[in-house]
C-alpha positions as CSV (number, residue, x, y, z in Angstrom):
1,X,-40.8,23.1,-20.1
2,X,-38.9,26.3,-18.6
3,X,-35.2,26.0,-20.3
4,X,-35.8,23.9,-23.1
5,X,-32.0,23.6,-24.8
6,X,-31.1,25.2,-28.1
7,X,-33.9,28.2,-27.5
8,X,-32.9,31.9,-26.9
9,X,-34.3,33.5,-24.4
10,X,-34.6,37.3,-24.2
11,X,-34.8,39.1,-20.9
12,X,-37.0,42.0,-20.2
13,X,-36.2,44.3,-17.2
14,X,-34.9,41.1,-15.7
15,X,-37.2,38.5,-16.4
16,X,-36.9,35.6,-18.1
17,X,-39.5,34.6,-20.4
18,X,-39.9,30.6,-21.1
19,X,-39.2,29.4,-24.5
20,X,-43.2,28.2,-25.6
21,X,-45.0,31.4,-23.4
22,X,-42.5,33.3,-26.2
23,X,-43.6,31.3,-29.1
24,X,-47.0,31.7,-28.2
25,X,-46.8,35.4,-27.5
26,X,-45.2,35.5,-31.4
27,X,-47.7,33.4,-32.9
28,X,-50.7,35.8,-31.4
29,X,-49.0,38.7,-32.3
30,X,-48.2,37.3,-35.8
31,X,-52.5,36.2,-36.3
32,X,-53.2,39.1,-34.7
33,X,-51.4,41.5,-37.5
34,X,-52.6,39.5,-39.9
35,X,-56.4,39.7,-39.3
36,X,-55.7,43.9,-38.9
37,X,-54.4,43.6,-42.4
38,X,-56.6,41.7,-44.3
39,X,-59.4,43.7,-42.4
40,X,-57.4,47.0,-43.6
41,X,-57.2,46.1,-47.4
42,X,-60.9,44.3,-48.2
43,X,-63.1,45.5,-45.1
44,X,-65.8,43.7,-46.9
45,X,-65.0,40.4,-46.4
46,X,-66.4,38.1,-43.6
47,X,-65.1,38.2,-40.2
48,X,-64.9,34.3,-40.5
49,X,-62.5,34.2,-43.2
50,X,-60.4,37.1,-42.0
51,X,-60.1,34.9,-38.6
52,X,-59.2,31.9,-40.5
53,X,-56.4,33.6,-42.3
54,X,-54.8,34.9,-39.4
55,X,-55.0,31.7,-37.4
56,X,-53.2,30.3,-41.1
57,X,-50.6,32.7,-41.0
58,X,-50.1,32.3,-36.8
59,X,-50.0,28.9,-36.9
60,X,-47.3,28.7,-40.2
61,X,-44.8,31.2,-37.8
62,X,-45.8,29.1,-35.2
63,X,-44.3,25.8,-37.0
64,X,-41.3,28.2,-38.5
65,X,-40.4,29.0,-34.8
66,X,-40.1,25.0,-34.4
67,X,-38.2,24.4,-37.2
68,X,-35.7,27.6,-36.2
69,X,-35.7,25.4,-33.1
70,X,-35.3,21.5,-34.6
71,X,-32.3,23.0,-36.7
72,X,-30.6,24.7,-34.2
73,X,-30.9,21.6,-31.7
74,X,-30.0,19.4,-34.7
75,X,-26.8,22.0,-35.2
76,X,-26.0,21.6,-31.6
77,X,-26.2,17.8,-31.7
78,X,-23.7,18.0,-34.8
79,X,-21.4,19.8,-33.6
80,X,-21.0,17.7,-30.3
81,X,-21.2,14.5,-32.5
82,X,-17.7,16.4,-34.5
83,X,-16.6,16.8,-30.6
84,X,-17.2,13.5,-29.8
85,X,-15.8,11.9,-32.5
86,X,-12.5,14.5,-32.2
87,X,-12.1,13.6,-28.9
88,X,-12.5,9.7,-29.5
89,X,-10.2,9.8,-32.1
90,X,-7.6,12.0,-30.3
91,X,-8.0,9.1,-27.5
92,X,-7.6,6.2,-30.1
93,X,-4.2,8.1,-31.9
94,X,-3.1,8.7,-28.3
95,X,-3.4,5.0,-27.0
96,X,-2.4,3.6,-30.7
97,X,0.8,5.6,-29.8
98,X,1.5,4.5,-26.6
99,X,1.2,1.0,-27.8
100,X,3.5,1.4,-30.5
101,X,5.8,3.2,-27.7
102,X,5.5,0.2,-25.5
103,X,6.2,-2.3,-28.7
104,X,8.9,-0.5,-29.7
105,X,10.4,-0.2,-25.9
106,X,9.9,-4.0,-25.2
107,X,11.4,-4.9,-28.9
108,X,14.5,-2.9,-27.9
109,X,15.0,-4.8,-24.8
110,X,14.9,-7.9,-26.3
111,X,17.5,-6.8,-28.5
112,X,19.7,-5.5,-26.0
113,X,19.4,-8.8,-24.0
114,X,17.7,-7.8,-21.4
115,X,14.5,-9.6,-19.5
116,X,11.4,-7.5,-20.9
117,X,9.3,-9.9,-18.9
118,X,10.9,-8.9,-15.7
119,X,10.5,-5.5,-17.2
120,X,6.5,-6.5,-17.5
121,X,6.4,-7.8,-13.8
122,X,7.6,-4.7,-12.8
123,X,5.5,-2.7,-14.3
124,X,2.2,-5.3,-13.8
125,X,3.1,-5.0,-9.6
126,X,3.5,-1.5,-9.5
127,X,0.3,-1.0,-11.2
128,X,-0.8,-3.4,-8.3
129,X,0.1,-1.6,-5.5
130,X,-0.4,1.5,-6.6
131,X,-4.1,0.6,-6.7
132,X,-4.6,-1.6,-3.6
133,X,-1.7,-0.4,-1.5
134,X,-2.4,2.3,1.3
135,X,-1.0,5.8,1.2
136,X,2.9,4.7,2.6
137,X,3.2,2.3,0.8
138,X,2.3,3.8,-2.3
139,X,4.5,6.1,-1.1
140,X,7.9,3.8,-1.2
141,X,7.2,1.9,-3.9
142,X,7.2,5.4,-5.8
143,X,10.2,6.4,-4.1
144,X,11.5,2.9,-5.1
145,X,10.5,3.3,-8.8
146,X,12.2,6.5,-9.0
147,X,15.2,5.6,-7.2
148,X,15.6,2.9,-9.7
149,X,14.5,4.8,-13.1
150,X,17.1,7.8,-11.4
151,X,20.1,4.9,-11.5
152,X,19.2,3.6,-15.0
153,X,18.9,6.5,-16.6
154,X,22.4,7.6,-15.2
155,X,23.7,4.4,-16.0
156,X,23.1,5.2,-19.1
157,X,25.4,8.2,-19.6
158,X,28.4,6.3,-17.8
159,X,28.0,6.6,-14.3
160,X,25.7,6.3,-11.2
161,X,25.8,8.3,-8.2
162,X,24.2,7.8,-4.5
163,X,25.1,8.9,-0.9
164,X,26.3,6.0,1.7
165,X,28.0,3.0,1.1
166,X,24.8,0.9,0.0
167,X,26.0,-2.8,1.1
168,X,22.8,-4.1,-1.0
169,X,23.8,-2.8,-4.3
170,X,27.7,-3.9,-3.1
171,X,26.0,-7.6,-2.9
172,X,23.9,-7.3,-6.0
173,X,26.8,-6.5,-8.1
174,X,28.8,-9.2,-6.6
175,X,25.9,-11.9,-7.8
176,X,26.3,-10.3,-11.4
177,X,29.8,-11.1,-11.7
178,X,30.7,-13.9,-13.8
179,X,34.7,-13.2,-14.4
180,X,36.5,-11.5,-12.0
181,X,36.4,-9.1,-9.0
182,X,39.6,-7.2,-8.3
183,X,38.4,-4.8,-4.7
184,X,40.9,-2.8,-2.7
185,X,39.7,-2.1,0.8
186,X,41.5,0.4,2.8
187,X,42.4,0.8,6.5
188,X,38.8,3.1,7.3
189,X,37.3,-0.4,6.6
190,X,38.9,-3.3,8.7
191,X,36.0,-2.7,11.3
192,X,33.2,-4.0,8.6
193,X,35.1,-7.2,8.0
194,X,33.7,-8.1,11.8
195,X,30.4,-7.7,11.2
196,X,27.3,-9.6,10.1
197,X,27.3,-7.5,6.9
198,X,30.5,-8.2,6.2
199,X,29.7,-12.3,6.3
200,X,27.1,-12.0,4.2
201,X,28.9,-10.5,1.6
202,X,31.6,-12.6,2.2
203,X,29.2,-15.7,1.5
204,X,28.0,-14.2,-1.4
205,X,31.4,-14.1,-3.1
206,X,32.0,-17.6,-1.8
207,X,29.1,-18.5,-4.2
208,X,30.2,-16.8,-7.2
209,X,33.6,-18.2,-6.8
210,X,32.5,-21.8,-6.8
211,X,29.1,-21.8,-8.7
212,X,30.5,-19.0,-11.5
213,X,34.5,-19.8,-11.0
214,X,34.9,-16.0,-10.1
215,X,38.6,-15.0,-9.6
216,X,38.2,-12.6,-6.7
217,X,41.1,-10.6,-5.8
218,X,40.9,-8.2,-2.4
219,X,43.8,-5.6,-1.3
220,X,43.8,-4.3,1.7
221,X,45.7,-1.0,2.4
222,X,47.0,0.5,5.4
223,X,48.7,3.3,6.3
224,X,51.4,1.6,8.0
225,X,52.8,-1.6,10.1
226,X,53.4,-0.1,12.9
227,X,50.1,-0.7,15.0
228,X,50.9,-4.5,16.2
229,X,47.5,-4.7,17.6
230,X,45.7,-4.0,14.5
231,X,48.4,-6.1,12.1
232,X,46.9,-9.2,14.3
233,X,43.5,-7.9,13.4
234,X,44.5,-6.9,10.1
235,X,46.0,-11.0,9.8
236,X,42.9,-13.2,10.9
237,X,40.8,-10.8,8.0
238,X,43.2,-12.0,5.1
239,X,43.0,-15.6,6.8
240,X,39.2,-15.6,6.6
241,X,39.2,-13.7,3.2
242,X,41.8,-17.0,1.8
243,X,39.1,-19.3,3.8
244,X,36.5,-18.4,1.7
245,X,38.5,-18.7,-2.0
246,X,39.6,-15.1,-2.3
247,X,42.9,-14.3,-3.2
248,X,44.0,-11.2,-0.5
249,X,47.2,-9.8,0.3
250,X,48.2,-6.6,1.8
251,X,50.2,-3.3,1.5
252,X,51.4,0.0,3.4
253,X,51.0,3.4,2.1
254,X,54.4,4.6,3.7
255,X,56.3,1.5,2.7
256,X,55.4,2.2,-1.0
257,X,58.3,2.3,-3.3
258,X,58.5,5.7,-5.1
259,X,57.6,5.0,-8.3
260,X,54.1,3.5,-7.3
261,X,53.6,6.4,-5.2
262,X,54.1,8.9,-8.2
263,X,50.9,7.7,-9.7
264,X,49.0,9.5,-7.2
265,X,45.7,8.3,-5.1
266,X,43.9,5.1,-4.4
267,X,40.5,5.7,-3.8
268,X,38.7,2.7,-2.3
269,X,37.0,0.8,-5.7
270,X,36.0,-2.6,-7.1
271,X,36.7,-3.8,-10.6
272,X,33.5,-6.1,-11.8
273,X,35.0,-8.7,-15.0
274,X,36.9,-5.7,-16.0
275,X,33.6,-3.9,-17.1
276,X,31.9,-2.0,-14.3
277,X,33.7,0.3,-11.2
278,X,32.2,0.7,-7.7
279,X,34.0,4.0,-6.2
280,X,34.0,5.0,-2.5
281,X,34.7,8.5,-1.8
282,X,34.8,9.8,1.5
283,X,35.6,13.3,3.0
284,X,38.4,14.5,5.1
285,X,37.2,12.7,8.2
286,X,36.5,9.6,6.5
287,X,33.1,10.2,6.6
288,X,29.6,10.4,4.6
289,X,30.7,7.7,2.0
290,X,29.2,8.3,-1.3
291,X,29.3,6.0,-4.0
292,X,29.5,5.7,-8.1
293,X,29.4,3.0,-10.6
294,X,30.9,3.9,-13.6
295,X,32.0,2.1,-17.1
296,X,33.7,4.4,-19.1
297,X,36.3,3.1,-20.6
298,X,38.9,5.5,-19.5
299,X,38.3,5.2,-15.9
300,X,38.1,1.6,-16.5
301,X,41.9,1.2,-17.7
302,X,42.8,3.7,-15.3
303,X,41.6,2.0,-12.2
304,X,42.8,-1.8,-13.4
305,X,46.5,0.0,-14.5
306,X,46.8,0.9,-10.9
307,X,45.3,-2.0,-9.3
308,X,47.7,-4.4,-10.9
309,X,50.6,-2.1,-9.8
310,X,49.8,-2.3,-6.5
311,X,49.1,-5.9,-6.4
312,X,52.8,-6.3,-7.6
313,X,53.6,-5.0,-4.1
314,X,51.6,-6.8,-2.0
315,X,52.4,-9.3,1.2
316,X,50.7,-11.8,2.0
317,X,50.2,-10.7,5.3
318,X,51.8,-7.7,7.9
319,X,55.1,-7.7,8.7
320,X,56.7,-8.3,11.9
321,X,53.9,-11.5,13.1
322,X,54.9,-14.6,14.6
323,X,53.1,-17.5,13.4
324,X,49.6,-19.0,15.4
């Protein structure tokens, strides 16, 4: 009984007095008045009655104390039904609005041509793993989601930046491509051509040339002839490049005519159907390669303008070479 809720419980030197030993205390006190005053203003009526008045009047503050009670419990319970049905209805607006949020997201992928169910699956597995999968690996497909969400979002505003060369997103874009691939690939990257990387991705552009009839065009730049050793090298890569349906010629940087060399740089970039740019940077050692995809328009013209200039001055293969 000690506690009961919506009672208030005074505390004397300390103590704290339980909610019915109080009401009981009151109602004694209250009979107890009562009989002194009745026996103060007619002393000459019975005992009896006197008694039964003040056992009336204790018992009515008695119930009055109970009533206080009821209506402050029923005030409490009132007040946290008004909670309740605040907070419920915050949480019903909240979800409501997320739904039309997702509605609205999935409607404006359909319109924009993209896959909204791929969009779905995405969203359906990461849910997945996030609640089955163990700490790491909850951990990477986070880092994964992120990574992803980072390069959409800056997709979105032109351009994409990551550091390294990233030789999976290289291969993805090259299974996207549907028109044309115009790539120039300068003399830091005649080693790759030899590796297993390099025939994969070589494969892969096979594919989109037959399946997709993909014009791919590849320039190779050097900065000169005069290493016989790697012109033979240089030679049996635009051999393999033709092999595989790629159109591939080559050029020196010091055997440029001037006006071609006026228009300043060639950073290392592929053209995808004239609509996307894959830039390699490097720094003055030729190393830590970072990478950026960009589609502004500008850039765009920029980069196919000088391409096709330096196409115009291309051989077919390095100068000097006997044939076999």
């Amino acid at each position: 009984m000690d506690g009961e809720p919506g009672t208030r419980v005074p505390a004397t030197g300390g103590l704290r007095i339980p909610p019915v030993v109080l009401k009981i205390l009151v109602t004694v006190a209250v009979g107890t008045v009562t009989y002194v005053i009745s026996n103060l203003i007619d002393p000459s009526q019975q005992d009896l009655w006197q008694l039964a008045l003040a056992v009336v009047i204790g018992g009515a503050a008695l119930i009055v104390q109970y009533l206080v009670d009821f209506e402050q419990r029923l005030a409490g319970v009132e007040i946290g039904r008004r909670e309740h049905e605040r907070e419920l209805t915050e949480l019903v607006d909240r979800g409501f609005q997320r739904v039309g949020e997702v509605t609205e997201l999935f409607s404006g992928l359909e319109q924009s041509g993209m896959n909204a169910e791929d969009v779905a699956r995405l969203a359906r597995s990461a849910a997945q793993v996030g609640s089955q999968g163990r700490g790491f690996t909850q951990r990477f497909a986070q880092a994964e989601i992120t990574r992803l969400a980072k390069t959409m979002t800056e997709l979105a505003s032109g351009t994409a930046y990551w550091e390294g060369e990233n030789n999976d997103t290289l291969i993805a874009l090259t299974k996207c491509a549907r028109r044309s691939i115009d790539a120039t690939s300068t003399f830091v990257d005649l080693a790759f051509w030899e590796t297993a990387t390099a025939q994969h991705y070589l494969g892969v552009q096979r594919d989109v040339i037959r399946e997709h009839g993909v014009k791919v065009r590849r320039l190779f730049i050097v900065q000169s002839f005069a290493d016989r050793q790697a012109n033979h090298k240089l030679k049996e890569i635009l051999r393999d490049q033709q092999s595989n349906g790629i159109e591939a010629g080559v050029l020196a940087l010091s055997e440029l005519p001037r006006d071609i060399r006026r228009v300043g740089p060639t950073p290392e970039f592929i053209i995808y159907d004239g609509e996307l740019c894959f830039e390699m940077t490097t720094d003055v050692e030729q190393l830590y390669p970072n990478a950026k995809l960009d589609d502004r328009e500008e850039i765009l013209t920029r980069r196919m303008e000088r391409f096709d200039l330096l196409w115009s001055a291309r051989l077919e293969e390095p100068p000097g070479l006997a044939e076999g």
